[in-house]
RODO-2510 file (C-alpha; in nm, 4 decimals, decimal comma):
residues 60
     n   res          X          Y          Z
     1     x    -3,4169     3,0825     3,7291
     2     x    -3,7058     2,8743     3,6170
     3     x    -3,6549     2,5081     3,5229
     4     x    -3,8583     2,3479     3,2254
     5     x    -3,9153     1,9490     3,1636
     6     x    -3,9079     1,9023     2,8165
     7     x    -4,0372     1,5773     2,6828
     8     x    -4,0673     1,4334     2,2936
     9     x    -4,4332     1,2554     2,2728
    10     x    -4,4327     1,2446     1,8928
    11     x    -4,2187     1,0947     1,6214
    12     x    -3,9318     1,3375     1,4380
    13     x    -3,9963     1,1216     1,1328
    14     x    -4,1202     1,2972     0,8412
    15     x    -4,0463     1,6395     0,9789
    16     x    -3,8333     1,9321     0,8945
    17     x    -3,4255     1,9101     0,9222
    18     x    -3,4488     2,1664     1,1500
    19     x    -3,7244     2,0717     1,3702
    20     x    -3,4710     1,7133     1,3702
    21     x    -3,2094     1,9338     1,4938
    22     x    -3,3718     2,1228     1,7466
    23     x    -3,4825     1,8212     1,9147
    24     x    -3,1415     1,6788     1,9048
    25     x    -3,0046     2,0596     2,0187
    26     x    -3,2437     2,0170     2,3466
    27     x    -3,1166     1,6529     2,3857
    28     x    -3,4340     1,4916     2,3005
    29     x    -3,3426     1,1616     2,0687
    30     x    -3,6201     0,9084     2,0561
    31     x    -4,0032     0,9297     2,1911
    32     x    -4,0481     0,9549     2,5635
    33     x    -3,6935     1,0859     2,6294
    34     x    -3,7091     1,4170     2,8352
    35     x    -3,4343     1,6738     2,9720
    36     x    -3,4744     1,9548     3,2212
    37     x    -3,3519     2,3095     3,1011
    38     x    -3,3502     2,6576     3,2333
    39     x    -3,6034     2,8407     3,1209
    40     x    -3,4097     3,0970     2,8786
    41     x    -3,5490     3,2953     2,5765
    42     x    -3,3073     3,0611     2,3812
    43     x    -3,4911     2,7729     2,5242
    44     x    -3,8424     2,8751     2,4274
    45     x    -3,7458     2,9617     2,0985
    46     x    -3,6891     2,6174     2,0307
    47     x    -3,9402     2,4743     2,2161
    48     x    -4,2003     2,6948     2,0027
    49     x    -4,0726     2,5356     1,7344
    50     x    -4,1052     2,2116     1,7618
    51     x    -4,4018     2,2404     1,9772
    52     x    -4,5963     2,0307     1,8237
    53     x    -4,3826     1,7365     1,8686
    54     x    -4,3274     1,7769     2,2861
    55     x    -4,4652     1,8255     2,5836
    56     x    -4,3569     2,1070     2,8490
    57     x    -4,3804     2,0816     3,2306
    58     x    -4,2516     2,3591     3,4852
    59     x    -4,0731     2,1817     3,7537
    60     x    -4,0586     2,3049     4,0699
***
């Protein structure tokens, strides 16, 4: 399966609890941090949600 880089660019500060948790959920804690995942239904979900607040690479 796929892989995905996920990496936070903006701050969680001043967002929603759950957009907080989702980034902690993906294992993203402070700006610049970044985790590879597969690339699951369950792992774009929450990427699409806090979209706003990361950055997304395929890695190959």
């Amino acid at each position: 399966m796929a892989k995905i880089q996920v990496t936070q660019v903006k701050s969680k500060i001043g967002t929603l609890a759950n957009h907080k948790a989702t980034l902690r959920t993906l294992g993203l804690k402070k700006i610049g941090d970044s985790v590879v995942k597969e690339n699951t239904p369950e792992v774009q979900g929450m990427v699409r949600a806090v979209a706003h607040l990361v950055r997304v690479e395929e890695v190959k």
